[in-house]
Residue frames as a rotation matrix with the C-alpha (Angstrom) as fourth column:
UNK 1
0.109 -0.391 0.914 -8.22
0.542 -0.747 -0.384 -16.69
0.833 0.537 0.131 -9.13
UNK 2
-0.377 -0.072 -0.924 -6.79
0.892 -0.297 -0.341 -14.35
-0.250 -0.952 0.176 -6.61
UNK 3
0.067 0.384 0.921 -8.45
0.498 -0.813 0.303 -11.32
0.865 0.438 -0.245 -5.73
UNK 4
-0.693 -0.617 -0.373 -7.13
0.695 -0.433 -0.575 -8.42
0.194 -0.657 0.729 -3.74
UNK 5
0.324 0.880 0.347 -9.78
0.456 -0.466 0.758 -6.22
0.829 -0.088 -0.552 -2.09
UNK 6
-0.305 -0.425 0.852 -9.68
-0.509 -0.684 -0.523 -3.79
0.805 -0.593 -0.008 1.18
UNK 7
-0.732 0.184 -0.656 -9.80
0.600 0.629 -0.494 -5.32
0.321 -0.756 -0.571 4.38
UNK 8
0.132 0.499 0.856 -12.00
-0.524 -0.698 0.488 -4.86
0.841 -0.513 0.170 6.53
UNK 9
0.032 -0.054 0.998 -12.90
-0.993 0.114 0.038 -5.89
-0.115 -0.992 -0.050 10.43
UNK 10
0.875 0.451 0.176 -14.23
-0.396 0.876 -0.274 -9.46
-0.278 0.170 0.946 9.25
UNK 11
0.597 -0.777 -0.201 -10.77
0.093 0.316 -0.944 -10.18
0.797 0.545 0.261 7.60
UNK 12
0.034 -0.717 0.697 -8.47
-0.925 -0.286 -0.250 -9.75
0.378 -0.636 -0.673 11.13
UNK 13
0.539 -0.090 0.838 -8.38
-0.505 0.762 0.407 -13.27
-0.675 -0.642 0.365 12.40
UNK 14
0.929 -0.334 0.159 -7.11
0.278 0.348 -0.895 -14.21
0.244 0.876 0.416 8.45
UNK 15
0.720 -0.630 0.291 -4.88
-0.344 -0.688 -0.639 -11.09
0.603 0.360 -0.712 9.02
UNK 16
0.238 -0.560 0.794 -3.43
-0.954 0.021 0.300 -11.78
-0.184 -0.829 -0.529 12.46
UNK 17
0.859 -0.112 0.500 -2.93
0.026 0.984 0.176 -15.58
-0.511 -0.138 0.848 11.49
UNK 18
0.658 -0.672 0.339 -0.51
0.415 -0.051 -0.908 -14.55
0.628 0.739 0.246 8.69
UNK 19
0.770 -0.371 0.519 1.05
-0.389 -0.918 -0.081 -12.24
0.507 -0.140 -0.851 10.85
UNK 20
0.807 -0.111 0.580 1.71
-0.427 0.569 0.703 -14.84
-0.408 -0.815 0.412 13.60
UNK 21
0.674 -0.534 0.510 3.48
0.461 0.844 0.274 -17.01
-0.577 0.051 0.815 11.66
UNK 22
0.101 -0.905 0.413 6.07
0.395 -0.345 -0.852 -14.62
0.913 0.249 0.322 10.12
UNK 23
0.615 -0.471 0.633 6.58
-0.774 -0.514 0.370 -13.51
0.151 -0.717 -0.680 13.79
UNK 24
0.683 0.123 0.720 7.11
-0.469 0.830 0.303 -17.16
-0.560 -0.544 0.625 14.61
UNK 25
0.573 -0.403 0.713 9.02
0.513 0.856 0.072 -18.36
-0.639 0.325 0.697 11.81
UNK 26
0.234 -0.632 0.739 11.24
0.719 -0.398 -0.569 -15.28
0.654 0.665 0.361 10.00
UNK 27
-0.536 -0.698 -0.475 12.92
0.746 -0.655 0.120 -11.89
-0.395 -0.290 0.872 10.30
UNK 28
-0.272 0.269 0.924 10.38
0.689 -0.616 0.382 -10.18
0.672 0.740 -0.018 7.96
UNK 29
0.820 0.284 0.497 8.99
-0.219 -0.647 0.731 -8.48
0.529 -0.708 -0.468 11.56
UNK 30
-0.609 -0.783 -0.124 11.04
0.178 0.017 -0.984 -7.74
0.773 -0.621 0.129 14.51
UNK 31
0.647 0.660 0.381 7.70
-0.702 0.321 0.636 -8.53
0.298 -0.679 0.671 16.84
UNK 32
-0.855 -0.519 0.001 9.09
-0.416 0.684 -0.599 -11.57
0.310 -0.513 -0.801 19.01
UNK 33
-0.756 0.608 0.244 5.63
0.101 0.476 -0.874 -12.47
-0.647 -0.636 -0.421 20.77
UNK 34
-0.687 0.661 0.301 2.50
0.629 0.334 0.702 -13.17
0.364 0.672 -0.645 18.85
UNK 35
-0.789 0.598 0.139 -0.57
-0.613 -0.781 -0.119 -10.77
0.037 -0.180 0.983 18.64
UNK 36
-0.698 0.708 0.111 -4.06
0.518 0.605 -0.605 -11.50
-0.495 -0.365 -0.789 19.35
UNK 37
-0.422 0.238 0.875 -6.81
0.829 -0.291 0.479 -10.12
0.368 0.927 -0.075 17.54
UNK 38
0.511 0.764 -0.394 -7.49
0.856 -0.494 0.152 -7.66
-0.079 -0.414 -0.907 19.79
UNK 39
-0.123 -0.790 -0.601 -4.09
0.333 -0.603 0.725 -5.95
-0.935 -0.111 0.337 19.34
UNK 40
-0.884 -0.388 0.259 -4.36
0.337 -0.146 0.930 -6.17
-0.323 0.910 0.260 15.86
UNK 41
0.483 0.864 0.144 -8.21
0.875 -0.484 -0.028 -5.00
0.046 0.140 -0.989 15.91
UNK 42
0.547 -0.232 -0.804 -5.89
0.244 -0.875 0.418 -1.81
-0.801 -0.425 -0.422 17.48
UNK 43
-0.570 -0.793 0.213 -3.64
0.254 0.077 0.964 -1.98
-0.781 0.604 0.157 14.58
UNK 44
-0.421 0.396 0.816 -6.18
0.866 -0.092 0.491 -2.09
0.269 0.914 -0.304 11.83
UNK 45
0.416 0.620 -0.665 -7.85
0.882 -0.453 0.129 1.35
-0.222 -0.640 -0.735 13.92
UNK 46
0.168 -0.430 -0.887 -5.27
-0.380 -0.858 0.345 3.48
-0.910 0.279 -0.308 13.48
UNK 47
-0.764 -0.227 0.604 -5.47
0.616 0.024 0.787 2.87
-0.193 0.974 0.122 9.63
UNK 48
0.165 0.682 -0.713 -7.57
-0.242 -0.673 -0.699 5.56
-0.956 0.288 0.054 8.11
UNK 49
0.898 0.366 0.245 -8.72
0.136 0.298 -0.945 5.84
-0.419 0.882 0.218 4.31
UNK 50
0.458 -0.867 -0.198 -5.02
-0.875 -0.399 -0.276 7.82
0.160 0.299 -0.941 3.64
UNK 51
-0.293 -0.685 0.667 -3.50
-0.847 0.510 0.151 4.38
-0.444 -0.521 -0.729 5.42
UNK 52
0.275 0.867 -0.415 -4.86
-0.954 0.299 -0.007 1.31
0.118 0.398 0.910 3.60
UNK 53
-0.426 -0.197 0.883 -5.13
-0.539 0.839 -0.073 -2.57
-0.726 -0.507 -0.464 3.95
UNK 54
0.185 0.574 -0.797 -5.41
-0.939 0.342 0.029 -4.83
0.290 0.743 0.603 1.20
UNK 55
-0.256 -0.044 0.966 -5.96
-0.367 0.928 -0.055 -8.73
-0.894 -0.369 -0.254 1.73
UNK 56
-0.360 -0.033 -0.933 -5.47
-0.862 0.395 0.319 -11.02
0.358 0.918 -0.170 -0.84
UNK 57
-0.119 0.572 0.812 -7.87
-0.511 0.666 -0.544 -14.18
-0.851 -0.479 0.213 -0.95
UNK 58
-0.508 0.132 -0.851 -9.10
-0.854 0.047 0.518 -16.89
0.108 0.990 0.089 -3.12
UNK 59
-0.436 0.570 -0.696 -12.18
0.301 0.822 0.484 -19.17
0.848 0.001 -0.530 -3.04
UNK 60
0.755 0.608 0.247 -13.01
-0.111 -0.252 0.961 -17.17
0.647 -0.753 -0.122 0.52
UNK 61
0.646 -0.653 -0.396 -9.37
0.635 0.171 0.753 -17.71
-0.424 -0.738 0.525 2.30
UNK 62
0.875 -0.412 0.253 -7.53
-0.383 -0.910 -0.156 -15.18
0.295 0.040 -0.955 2.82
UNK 63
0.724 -0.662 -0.191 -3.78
0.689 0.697 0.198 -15.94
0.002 -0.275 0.961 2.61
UNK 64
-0.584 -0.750 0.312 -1.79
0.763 -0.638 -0.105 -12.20
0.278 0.176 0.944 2.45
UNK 65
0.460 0.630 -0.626 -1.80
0.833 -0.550 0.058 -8.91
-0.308 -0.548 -0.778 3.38
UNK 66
-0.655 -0.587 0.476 -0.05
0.598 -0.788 -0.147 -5.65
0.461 0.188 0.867 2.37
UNK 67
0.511 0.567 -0.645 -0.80
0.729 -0.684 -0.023 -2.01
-0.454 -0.459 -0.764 4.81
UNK 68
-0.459 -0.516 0.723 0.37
0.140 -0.846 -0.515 1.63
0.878 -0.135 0.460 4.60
UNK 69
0.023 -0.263 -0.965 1.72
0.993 -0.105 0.052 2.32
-0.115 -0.959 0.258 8.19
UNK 70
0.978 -0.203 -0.042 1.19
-0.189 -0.955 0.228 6.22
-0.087 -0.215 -0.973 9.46
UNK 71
0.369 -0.928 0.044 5.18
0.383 0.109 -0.917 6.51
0.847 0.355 0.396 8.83
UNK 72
-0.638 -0.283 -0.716 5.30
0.732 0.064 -0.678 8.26
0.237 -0.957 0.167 11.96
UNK 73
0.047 0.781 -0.622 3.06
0.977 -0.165 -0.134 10.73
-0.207 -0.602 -0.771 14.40
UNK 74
-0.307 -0.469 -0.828 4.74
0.335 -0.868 0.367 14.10
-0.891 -0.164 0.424 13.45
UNK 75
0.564 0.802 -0.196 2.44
0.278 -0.408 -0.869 16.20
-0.777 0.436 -0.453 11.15
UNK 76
0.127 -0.694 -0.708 5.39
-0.711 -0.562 0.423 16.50
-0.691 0.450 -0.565 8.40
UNK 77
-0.857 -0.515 0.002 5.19
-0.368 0.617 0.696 13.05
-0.359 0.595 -0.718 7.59
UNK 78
-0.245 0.962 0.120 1.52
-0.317 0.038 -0.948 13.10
-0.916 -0.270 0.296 6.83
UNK 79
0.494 0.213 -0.843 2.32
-0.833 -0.164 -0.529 12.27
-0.251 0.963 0.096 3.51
UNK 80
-0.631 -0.675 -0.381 4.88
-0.566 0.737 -0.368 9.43
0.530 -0.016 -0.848 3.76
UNK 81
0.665 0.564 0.490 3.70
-0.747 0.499 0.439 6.08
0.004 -0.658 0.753 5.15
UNK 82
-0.635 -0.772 0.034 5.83
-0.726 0.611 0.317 2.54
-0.265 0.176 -0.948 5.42
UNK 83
0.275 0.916 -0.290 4.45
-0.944 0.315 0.099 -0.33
0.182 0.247 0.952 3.95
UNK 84
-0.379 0.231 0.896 3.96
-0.331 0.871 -0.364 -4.24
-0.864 -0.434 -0.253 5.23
UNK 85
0.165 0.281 -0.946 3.61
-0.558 0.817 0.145 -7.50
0.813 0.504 0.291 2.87
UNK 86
-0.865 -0.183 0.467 3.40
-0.297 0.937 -0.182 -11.02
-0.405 -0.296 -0.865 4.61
UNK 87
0.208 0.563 -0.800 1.88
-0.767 0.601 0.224 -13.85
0.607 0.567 0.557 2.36
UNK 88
0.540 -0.009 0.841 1.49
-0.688 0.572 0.448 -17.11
-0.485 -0.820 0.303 4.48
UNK 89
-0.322 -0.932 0.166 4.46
-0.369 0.285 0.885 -19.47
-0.872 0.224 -0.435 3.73
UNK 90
-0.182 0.426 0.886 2.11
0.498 0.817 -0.290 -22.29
-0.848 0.389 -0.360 1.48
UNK 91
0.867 0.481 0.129 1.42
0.465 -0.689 -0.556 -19.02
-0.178 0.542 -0.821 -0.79
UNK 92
0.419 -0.593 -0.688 5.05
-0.485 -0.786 0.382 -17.80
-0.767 0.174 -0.617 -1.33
UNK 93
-0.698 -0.674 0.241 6.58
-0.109 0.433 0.895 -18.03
-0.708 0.598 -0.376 -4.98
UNK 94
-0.461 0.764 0.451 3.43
0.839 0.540 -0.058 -17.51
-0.288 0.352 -0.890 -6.87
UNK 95
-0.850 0.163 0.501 3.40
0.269 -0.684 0.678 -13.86
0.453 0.711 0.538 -7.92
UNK 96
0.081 0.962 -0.260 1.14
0.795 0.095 0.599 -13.31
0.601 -0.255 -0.757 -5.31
UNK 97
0.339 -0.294 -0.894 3.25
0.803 -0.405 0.438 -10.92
-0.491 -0.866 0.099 -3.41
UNK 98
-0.697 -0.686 0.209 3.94
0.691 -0.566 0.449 -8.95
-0.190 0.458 0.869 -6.30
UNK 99
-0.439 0.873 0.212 0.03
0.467 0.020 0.884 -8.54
0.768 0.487 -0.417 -7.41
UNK 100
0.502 0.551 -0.666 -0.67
0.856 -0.210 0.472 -7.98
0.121 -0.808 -0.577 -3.85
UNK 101
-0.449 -0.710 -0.542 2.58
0.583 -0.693 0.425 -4.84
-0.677 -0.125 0.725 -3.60
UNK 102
-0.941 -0.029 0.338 1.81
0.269 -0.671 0.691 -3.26
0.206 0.741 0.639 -6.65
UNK 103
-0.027 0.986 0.163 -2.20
0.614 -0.112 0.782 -2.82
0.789 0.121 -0.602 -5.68
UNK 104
0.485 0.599 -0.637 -1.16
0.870 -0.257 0.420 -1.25
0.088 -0.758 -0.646 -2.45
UNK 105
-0.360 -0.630 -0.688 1.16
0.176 -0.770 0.613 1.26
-0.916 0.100 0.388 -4.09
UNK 106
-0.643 0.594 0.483 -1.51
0.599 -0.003 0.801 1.97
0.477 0.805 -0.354 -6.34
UNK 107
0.258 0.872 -0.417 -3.54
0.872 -0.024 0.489 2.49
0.416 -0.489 -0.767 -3.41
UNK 108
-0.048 -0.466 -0.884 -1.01
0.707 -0.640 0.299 4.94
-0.705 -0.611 0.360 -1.71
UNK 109
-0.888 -0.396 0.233 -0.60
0.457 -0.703 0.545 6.92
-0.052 0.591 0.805 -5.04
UNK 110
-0.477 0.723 0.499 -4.59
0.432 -0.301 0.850 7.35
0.765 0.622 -0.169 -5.04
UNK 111
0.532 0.638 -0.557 -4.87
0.769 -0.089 0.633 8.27
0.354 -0.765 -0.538 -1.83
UNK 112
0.822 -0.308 0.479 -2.29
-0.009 -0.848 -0.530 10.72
0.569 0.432 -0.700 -2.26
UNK 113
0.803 -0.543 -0.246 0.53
0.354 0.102 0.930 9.96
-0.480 -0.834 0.274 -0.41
UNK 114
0.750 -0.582 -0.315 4.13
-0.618 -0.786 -0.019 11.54
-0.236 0.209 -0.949 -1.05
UNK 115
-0.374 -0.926 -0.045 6.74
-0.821 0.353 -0.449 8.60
0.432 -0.131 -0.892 -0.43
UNK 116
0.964 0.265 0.000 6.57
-0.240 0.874 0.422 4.88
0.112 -0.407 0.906 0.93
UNK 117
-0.195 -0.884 0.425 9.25
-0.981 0.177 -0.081 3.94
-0.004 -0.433 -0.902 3.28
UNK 118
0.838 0.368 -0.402 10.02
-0.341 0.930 0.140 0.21
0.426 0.020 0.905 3.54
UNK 119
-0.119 -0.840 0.530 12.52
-0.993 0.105 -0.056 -1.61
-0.009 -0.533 -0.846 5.92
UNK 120
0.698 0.175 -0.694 13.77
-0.474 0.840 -0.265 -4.90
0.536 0.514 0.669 4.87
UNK 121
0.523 -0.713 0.467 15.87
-0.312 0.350 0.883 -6.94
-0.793 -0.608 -0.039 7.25
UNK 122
0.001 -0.697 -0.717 19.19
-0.929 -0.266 0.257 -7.23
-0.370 0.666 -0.647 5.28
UNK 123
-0.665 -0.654 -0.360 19.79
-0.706 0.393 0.589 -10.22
-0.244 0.646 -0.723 3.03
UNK 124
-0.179 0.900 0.398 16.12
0.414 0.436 -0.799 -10.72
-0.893 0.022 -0.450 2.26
UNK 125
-0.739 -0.219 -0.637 16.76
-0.375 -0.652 0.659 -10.51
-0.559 0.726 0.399 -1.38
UNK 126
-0.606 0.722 0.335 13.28
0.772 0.431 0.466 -11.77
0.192 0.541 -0.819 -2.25
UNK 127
0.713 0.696 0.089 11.72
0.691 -0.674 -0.263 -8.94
-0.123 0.249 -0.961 -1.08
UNK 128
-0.172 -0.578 -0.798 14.44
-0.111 -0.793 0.599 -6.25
-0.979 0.191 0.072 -1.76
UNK 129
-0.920 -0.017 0.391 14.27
0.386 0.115 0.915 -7.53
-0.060 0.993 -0.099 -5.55
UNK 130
-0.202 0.936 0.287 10.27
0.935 0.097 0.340 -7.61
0.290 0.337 -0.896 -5.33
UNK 131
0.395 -0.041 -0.918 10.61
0.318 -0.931 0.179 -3.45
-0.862 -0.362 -0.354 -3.64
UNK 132
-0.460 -0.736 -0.496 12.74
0.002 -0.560 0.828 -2.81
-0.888 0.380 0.259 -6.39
UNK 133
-0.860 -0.017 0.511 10.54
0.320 0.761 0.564 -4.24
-0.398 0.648 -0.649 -9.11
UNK 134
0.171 0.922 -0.347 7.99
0.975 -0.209 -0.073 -1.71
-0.140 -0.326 -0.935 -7.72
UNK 135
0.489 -0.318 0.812 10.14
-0.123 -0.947 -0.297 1.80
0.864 0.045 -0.502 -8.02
UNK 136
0.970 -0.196 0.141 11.53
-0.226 -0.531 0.817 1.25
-0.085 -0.825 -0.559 -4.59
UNK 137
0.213 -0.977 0.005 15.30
-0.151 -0.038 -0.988 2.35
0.965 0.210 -0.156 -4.12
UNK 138
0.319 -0.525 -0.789 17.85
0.948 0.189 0.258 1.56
0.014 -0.830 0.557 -1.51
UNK 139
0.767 0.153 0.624 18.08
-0.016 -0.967 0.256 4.76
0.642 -0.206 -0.738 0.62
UNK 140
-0.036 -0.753 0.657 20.56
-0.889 -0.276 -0.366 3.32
0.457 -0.597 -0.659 3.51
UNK 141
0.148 -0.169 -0.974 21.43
0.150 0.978 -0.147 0.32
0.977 -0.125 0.170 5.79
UNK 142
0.476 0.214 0.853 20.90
-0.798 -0.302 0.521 0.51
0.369 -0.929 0.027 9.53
UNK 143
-0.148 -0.471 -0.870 23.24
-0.221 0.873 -0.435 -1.83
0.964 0.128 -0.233 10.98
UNK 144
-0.580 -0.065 -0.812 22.90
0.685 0.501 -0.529 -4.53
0.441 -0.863 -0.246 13.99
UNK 145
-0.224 0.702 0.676 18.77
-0.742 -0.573 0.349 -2.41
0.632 -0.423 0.650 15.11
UNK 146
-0.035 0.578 -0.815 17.53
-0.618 0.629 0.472 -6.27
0.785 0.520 0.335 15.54
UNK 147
-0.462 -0.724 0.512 18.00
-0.865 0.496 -0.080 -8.31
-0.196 -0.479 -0.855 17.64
UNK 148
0.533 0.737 0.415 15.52
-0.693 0.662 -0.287 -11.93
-0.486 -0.135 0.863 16.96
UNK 149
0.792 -0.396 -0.465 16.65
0.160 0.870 -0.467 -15.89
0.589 0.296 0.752 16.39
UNK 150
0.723 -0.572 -0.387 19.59
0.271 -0.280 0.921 -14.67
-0.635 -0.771 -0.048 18.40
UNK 151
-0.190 -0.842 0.505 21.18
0.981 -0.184 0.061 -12.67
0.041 0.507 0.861 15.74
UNK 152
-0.382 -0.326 -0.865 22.25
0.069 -0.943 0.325 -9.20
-0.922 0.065 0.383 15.45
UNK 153
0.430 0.416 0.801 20.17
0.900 -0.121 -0.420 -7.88
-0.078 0.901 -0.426 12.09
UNK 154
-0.839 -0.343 -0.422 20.78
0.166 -0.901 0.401 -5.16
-0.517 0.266 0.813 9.93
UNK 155
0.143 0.969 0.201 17.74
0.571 0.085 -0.817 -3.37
-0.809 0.231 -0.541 8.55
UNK 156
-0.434 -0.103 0.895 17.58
0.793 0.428 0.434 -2.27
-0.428 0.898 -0.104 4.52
UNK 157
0.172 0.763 -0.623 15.76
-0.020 -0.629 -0.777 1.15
-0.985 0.146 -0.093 3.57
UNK 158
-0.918 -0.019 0.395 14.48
0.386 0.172 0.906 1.28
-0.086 0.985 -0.151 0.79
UNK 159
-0.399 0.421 -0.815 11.99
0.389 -0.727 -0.566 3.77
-0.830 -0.543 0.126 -0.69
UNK 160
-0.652 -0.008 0.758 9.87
0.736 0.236 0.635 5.05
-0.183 0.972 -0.148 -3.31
UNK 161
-0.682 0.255 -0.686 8.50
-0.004 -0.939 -0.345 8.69
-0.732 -0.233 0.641 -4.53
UNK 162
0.311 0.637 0.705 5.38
0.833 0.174 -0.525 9.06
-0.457 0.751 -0.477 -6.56
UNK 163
0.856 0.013 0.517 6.42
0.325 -0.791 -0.519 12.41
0.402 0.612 -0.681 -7.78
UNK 164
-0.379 -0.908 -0.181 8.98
0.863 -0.276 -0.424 14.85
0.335 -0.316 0.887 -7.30
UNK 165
-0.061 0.460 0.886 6.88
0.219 -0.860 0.461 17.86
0.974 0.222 -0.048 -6.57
């Protein structure tokens, strides 16, 4: 059975493996060079309780990951945050990436956030469907930000409000 819990420090070699290989082998990041776990020790730092990290596991192996990302440094968006999925390939297609989305936009709503931003390199309609499946809407379409594989990318927003207020 999977079970989705908060990361913590102990869980960053799991994390940074997963990461690796969607630098290494998709578009889902626009990283180019693998991280080490010290970068990503820096990464998991600037999460705070308002920012969360869930890691999905099962039997003791961790095989996914979903964050809220500070959306950006300016004290307006203190409410808004962007969120991150990557399930390791052997683990996609199994309703694990939904289970693992919907718990951290749970998390955001209980930690009060305002909005969750989400950029999807264009014609990734597995996770645009799974964003959409969640409350997020398409907001706009950044064209040719990318550059990685040697193609020109376009990048997807897409976006979801817990409230109007």
């Amino acid at each position: 059975m999977v079970d989705i819990k908060q990361a913590t420090a102990n869980d960053l070699e799991a994390i940074t493996e997963i990461y690796n290989e969607a630098i290494l082998k998709t578009v889902a990041t626009f990283d180019t060079e693998t991280k080490t776990i010290e970068q990503q020790r820096k990464w998991f730092e600037n999460h705070s309780s308002k920012n969360p990290i869930l890691v999905a596991e099962e039997n003791g192996v961790i095989f996914g990951f979903a964050s809220l990302s500070k959306y950006s440094n300016r004290c307006a968006y203190s409410d808004t945050a962007e969120i991150s999925l990557y399930i390791m390939e052997e683990f996609q297609g199994k309703g694990i990436g939904k289970k693992l989305m919907k718990a951290i936009i749970d998390e955001g709503e209980k930690v009060g956030l305002h909005a969750v931003i989400a950029r999807i390199t264009d014609g990734n309609e597995k996770s645009i469907h799974l964003h959409k499946s969640v409350g997020f809407e398409h907001i706009g379409t950044m064209k040719e930000v990318g550059f990685k594989f040697d193609k020109r990318l376009d990048v997807c927003l897409m976006q979801k409000v817990y409230s109007k207020t």
